[in-house]
C-alpha positions in Angstrom: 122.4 105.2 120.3 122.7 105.4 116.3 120.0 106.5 114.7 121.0 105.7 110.9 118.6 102.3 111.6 115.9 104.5 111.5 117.2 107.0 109.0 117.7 104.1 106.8 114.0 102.8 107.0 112.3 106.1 106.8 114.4 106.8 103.4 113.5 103.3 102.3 109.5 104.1 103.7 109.1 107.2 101.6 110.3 106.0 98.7 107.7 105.8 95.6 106.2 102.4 95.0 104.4 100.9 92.1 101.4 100.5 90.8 101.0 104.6 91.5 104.6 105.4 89.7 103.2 104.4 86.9 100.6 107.0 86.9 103.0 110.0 87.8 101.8 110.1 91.5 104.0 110.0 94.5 102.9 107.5 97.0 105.1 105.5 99.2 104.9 102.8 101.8 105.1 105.0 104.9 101.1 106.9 103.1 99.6 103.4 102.7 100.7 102.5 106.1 99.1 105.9 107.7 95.8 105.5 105.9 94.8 102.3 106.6 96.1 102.3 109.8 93.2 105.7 110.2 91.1 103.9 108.3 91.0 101.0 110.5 90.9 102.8 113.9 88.1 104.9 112.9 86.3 101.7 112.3 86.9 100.2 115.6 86.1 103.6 117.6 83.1 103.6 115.6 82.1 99.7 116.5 83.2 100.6 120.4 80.9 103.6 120.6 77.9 101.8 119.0 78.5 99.0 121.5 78.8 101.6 124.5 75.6 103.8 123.1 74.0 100.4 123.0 74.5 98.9 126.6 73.9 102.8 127.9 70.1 102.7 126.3 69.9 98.8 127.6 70.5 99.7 131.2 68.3 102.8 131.0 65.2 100.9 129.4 64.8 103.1 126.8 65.0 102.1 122.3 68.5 102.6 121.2 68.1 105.7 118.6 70.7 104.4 116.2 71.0 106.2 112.7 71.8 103.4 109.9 75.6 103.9 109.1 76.3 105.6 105.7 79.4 105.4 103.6 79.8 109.0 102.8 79.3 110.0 106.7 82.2 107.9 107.6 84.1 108.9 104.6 83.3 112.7 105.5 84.5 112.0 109.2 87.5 110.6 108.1 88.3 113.3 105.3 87.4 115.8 108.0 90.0 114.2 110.6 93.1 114.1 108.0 92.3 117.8 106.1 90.1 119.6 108.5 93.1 121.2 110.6 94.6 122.3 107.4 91.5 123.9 106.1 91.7 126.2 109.0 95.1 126.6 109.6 95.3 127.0 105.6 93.4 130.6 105.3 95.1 132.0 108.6 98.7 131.6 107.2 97.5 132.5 103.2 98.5 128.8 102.2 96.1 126.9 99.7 95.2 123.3 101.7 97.2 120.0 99.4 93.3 119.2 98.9 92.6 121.9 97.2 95.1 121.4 94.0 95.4 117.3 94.4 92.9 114.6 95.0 95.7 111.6 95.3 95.7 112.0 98.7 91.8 112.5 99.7 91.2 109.7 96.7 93.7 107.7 98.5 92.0 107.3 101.7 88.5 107.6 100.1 89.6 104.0 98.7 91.1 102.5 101.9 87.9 103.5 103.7 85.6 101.5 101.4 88.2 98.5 101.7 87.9 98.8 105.1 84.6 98.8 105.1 84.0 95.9 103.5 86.2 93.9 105.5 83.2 91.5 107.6 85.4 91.8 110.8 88.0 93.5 112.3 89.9 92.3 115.7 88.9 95.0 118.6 91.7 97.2 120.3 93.7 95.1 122.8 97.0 96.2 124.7 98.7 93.0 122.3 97.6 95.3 119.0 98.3 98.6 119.9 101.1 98.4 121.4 103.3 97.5 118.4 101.1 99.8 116.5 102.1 102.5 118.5 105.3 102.4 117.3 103.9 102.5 113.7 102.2 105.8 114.9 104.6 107.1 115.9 106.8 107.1 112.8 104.0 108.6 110.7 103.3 111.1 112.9 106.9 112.4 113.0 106.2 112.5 108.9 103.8 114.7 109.6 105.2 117.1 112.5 109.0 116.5 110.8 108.6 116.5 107.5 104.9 118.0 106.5 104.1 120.6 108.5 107.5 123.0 109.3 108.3 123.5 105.4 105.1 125.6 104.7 105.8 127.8 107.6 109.4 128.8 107.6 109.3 128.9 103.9 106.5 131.5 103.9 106.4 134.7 101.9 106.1 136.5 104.9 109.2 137.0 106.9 107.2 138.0 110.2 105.4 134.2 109.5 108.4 132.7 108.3 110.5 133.7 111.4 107.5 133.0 113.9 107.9 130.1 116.4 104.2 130.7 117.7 103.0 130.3 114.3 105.0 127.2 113.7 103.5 125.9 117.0 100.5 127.1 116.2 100.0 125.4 112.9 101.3 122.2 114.4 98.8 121.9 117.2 96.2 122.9 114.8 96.9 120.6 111.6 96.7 117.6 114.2 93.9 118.3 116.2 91.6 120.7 114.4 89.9 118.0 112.5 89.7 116.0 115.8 88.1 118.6 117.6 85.5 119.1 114.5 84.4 115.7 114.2 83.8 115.2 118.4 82.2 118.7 118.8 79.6 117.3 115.8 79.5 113.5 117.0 80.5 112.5 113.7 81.6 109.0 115.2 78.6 108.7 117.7 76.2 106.3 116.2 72.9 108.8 116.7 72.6 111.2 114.3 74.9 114.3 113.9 74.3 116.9 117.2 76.1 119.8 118.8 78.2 118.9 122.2 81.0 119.6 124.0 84.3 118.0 122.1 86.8 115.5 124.4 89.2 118.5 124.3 87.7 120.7 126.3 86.2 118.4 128.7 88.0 118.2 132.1 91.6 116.8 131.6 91.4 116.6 128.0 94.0 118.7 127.4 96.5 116.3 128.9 95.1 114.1 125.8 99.0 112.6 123.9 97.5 113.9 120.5 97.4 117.3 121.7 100.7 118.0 123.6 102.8 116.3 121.7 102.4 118.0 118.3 103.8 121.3 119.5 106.3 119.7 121.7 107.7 117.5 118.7 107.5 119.8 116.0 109.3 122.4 119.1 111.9 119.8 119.4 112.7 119.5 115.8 113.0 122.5 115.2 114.8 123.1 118.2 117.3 120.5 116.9 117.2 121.3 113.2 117.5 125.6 113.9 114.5 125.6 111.6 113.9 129.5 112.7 116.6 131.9 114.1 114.4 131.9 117.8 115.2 128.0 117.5 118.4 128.6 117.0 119.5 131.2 119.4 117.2 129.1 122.0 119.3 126.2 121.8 122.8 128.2 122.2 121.3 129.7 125.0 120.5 125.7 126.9 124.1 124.8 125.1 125.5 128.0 127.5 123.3 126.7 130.9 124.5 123.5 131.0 128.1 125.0 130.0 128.4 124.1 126.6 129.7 125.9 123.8 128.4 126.7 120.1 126.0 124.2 118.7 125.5 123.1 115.2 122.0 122.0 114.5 121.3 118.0 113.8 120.4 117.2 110.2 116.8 117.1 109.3 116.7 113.1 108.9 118.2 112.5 112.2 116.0 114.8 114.2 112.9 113.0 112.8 114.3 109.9 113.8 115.1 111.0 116.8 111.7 112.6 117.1 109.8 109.7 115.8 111.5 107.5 118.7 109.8 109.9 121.4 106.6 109.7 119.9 106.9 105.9 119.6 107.5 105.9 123.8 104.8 108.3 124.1 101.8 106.3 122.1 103.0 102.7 123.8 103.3 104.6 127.0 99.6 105.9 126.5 98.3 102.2 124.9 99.4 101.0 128.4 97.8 103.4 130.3 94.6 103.2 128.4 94.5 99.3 128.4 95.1 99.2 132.4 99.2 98.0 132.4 100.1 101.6 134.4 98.7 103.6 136.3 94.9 102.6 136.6 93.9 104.6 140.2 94.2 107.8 141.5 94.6 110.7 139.0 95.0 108.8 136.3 91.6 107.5 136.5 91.1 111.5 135.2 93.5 111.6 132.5 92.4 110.7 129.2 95.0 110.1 127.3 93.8 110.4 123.7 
């Protein structure tokens, strides 16, 4: 299968676009897409669990303690989901977080969330929304597991960090999840007010959550393809040899992120049908939460 379809859109997706040329900032379709599409989700996760805290007190005949929903909460949450992995993954590797010296990107989704907000109703998850939306997700996230997060690692100062695949990994799982795993582990997105409990993640089965797998096995994978460190590169000669191949050249950067955002495209719809009841609904699936 070609993959210069999907070259061809992500170069046409990242290109700049008006009105925020005009004020020297570099924002593109494939940003406005991401952000909104956050922005949105967060919304409806926030709706479903207010719904679900709501029947819960119902059936146990007891008031519904429901803190009044505050702008700069759900803006905090949402800041906290997009920048909180890098703020911890930031210090470890001596990198300075993109938040730190630019506000276009936090301002950015600062102003989707209030246009989000003030939209008076938004259509609730279905199988016949996400699954196309998958898709979408997974194209952005290959921006980010591609594109975003490999450069600041195998460009680093340090040789021993530069030429690390654990730290690559590392990062990867971290960027993606870390502000995840802050905002569940302080109910950010319950509707009660803000308490300490045990995050999705480490609850029985969540590991086996899409979010949290994938990011180092994409990232792996481009790099893998791309030769992005020499371990990457000498471990795919080494496959090349097993299956009795011969020297391999590594796949340009574009079309491994192509290539990587169709996998992650058949991972989300694969995980929007699972979590919508089209596969697998008994046995051990029942225990998988595929996040």
């Amino acid at each position: 299968m070609s993959l210069q379809p999907f070259i061809s859109l992500y170069r046409y997706a990242i290109e700049p676009i008006a009105p925020f040329t005009w004020f020297g900032t570099k924002v593109c379709s494939l940003d406005l897409v991401a952000v909104f599409r956050l922005c949105i989700a967060l919304r409806q996760f926030r709706e479903i669990l207010h719904a679900k805290h709501c029947q819960r007190t119902a059936r146990e005949n007891r008031l519904a303690l429901v803190e009044e929903r505050s702008f700069v909460r759900d803006a905090c949450t949402m800041l906290t989901i997009v920048f909180g992995g890098e703020a911890i993954i930031g210090p470890l590797l001596g990198i300075m977080p993109s938040f730190m010296f630019s506000s276009v990107s936090p301002g950015l989704y600062i102003a989707a969330q209030a246009i989000v907000e003030y939209i008076p109703v938004l259509p609730s998850m279905s199988l016949s929304t996400e699954l196309p939306l998958s898709i979408v997700d997974g194209f952005t996230r290959a921006m980010l597991l591609c594109s975003l997060i490999p450069p600041p690692v195998v460009t680093h100062t340090s040789p021993v960090i530069a030429s690390s695949p654990w730290a690559l990994l590392l990062s990867s799982l971290v960027i993606t999840n870390g502000g995840f795993f802050i905002t569940n582990m302080f109910s950010f997105m319950e509707p009660t007010p803000l308490t300490l409990t045990t995050p999705d993640e480490l609850k029985p089965y969540g590991w086996t959550a899409t979010d949290i797998w994938s990011a180092p096995l994409i990232t792996g994978l481009y790099a893998l393809l791309t030769h992005a460190q020499p371990f990457w590169a000498e471990f795919h000669g080494v496959i090349s040899t097993a299956f009795g191949g011969g020297k391999v050249d590594p796949m340009d950067p574009e079309s491994a992120r192509a290539l990587c955002a169709l996998i992650l495209a058949v991972l989300f719809s694969t995980r929007a049908a699972k979590n919508f009841g089209l596969i697998w609904k008994k046995s051990v699936a029942e225990k998988i939460k595929t996040q």
